[in-house]
C-alpha positions in Angstrom: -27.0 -25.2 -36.6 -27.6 -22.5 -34.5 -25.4 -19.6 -33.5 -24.9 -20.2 -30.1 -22.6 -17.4 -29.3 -24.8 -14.6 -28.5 -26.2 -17.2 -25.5 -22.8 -18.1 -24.5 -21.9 -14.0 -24.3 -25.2 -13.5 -22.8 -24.1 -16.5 -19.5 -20.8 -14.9 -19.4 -22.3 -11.4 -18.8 -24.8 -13.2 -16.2 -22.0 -15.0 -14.5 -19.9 -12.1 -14.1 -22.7 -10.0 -12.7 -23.9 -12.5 -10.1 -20.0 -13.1 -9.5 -19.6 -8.9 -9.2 -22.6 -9.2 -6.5 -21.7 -12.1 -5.0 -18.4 -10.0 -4.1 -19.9 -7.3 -2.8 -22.2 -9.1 -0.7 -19.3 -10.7 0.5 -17.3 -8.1 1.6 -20.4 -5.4 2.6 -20.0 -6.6 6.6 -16.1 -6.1 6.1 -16.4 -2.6 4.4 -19.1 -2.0 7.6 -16.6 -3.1 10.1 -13.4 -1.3 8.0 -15.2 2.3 8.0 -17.2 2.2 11.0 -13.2 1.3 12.8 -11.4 3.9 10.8 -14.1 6.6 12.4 -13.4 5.0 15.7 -9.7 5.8 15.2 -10.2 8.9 14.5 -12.3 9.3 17.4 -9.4 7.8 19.2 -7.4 10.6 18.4 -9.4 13.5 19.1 -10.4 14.7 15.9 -11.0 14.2 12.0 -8.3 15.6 10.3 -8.1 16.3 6.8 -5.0 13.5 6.9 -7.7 10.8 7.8 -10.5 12.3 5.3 -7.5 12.1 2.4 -6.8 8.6 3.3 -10.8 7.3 3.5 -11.2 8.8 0.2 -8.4 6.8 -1.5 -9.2 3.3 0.1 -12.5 4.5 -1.3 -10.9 5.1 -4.7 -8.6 1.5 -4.5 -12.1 -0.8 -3.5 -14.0 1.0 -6.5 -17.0 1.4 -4.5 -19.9 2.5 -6.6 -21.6 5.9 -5.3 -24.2 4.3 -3.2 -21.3 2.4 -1.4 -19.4 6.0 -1.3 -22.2 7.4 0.9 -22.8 4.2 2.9 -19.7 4.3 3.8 -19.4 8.2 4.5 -21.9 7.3 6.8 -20.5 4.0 8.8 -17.5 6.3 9.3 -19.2 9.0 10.7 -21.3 6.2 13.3 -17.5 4.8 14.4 -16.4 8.4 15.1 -20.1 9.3 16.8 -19.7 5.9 18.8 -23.0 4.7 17.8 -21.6 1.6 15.5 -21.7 -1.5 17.8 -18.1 -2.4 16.3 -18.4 -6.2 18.5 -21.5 -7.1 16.4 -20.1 -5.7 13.2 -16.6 -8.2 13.8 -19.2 -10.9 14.2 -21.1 -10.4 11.2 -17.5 -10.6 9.3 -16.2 -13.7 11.6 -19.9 -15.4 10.7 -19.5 -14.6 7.2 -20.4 -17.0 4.3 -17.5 -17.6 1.8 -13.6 -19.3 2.1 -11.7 -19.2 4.5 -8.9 -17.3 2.9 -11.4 -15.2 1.5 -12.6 -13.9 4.6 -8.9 -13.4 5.7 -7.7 -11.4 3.0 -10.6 -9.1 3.9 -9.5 -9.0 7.5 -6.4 -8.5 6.6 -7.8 -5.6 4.2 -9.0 -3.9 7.0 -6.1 -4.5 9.6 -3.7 -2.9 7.0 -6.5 0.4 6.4 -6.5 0.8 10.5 -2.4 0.7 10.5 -2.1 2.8 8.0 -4.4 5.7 9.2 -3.8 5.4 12.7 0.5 5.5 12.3 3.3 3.3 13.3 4.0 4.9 17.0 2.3 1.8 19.0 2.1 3.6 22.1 -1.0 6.2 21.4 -4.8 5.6 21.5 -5.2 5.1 17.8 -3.0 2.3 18.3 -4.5 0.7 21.2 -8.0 1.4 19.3 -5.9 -0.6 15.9 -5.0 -3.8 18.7 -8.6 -3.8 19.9 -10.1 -3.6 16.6 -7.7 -6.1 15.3 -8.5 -8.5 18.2 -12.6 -8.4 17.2 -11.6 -10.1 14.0 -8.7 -12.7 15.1 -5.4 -10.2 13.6 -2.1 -9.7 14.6 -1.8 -5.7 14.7 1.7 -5.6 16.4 2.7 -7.8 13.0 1.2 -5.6 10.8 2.2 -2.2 12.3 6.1 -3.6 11.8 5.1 -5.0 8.1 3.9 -1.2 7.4 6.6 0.3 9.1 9.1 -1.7 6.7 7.2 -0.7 3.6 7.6 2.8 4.6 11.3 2.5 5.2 11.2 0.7 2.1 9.8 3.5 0.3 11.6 6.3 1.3 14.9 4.5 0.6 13.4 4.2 -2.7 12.6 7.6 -3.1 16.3 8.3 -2.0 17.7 6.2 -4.5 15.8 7.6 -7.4 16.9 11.1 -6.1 20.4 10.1 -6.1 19.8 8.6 -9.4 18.4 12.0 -10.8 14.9 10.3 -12.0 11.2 10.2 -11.7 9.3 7.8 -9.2 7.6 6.5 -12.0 10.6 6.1 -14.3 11.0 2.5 -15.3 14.0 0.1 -15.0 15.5 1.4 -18.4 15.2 4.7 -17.2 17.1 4.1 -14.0 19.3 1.6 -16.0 20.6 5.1 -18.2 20.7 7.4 -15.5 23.3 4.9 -13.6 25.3 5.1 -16.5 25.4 8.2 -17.1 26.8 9.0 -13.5 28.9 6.0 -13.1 30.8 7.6 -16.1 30.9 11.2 -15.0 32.4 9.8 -12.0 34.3 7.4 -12.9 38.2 7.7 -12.0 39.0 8.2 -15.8 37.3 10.7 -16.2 38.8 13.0 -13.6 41.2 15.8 -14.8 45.1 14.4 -14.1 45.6 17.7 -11.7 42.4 16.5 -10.2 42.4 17.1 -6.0 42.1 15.1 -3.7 38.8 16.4 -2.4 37.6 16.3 -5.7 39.2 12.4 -6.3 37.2 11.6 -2.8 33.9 13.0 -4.1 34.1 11.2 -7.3 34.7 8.1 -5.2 31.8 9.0 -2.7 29.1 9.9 -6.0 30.3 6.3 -7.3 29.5 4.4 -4.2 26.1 6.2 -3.8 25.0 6.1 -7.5 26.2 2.3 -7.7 24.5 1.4 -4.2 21.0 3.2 -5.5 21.1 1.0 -8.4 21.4 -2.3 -6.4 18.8 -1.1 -4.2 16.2 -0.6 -7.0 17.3 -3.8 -8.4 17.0 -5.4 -5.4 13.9 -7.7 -6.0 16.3 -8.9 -9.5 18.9 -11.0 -10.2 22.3 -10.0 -9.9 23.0 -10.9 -13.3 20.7 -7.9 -14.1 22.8 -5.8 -11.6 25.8 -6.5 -13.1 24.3 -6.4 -16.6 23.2 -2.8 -15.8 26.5 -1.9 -14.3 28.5 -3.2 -17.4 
């Protein structure tokens, strides 16, 4: 019988190519639209700073656009910021767009989030009020997702915090965190205090065990207590 592998390899490979440019076709008006807006926002603002050239070059970097996409979309960036992209027809090529449903709303939503993120959280500028009018062209809430990003922020720099307090790394993992809690709990725990201990020094032992035992619950927040108190044991 023959070995059918090598055929079956070679339909996978197909598949996943016409799959791969299936995708892109897909999402090519979105990427259009999502460039061509982020120049218009810069426009918006007065000028291209080297803020909004950072943060093009990393959504860049998170889509994995191949190089001919990298210059394409150099370019739709530059005709939002020249004023020359028609950005109505562009949100109806997306709105028109073959695919699902939640398809094409997960790449609305792609963009949305890329405008709000580049343009800031302050809703009362022009960036802004370019973000609402851009969001409006493709049926998205941009008052919603300016508050979403402005939680994830907070969320982050309370993070950041926490692992400061904690003494580790942003990218240390839970066991890391898990050792540095207690290590301080028990440098500051009560026992451990000299018996001619002050009472400033009794209050600041307090204070450091509140704060190191309130940055663990925080980075444990999305857990269960059980692994809270587990780490806290």
């Amino acid at each position: 019988m023959p070995d059918s592998r090598p055929i079956d390899s070679l339909l996978e490979r197909l598949a996943q190519r016409l799959l791969t440019a299936w995708v892109r076709h897909t999402r090519r008006p979105y990427l259009e639209f999502m460039f061509a807006g982020m120049g218009r926002i810069a426009r918006s603002s007065g000028h291209v700073t080297p803020e909004y050239i950072a943060y093009g070059e990393a959504v860049m970097m998170r889509l994995n656009i191949t190089n001919a996409e990298r210059e394409q979309a150099i370019a739709w960036f530059r005709s939002g910021h020249d004023g020359n992209a028609d950005l109505h027809q562009l949100a109806g090529r997306c709105n028109a767009g073959v695919g699902r449903t939640k398809n094409r709303d997960m790449l609305a939503r792609m963009c949305l989030e890329s405008f709000v993120a580049i343009a800031g959280v302050e809703p009362d500028t022009a960036a802004n009020r370019t973000v609402h009018f851009l969001a409006s062209l493709i049926g998205q809430d941009a008052a919603n997702a300016r508050r979403k990003h402005r939680a994830q922020q907070q969320r982050a720099e309370q993070s950041n915090a926490a692992r400061a307090i904690l003494g580790v790394s942003a990218d240390a993992g839970m066991e890391e965190i898990k050792r540095a809690y207690r290590l301080l709990a028990s440098r500051y725990h009560p026992d451990k205090l000299p018996a001619n201990a002050s009472e400033e020094e009794c209050e600041f032992a307090v204070r450091r065990s509140i704060e190191v035992r309130s940055a663990l619950e925080f980075l444990l927040d999305s857990g269960t207590d059980a692994e809270v108190n587990k780490a806290a044991a």
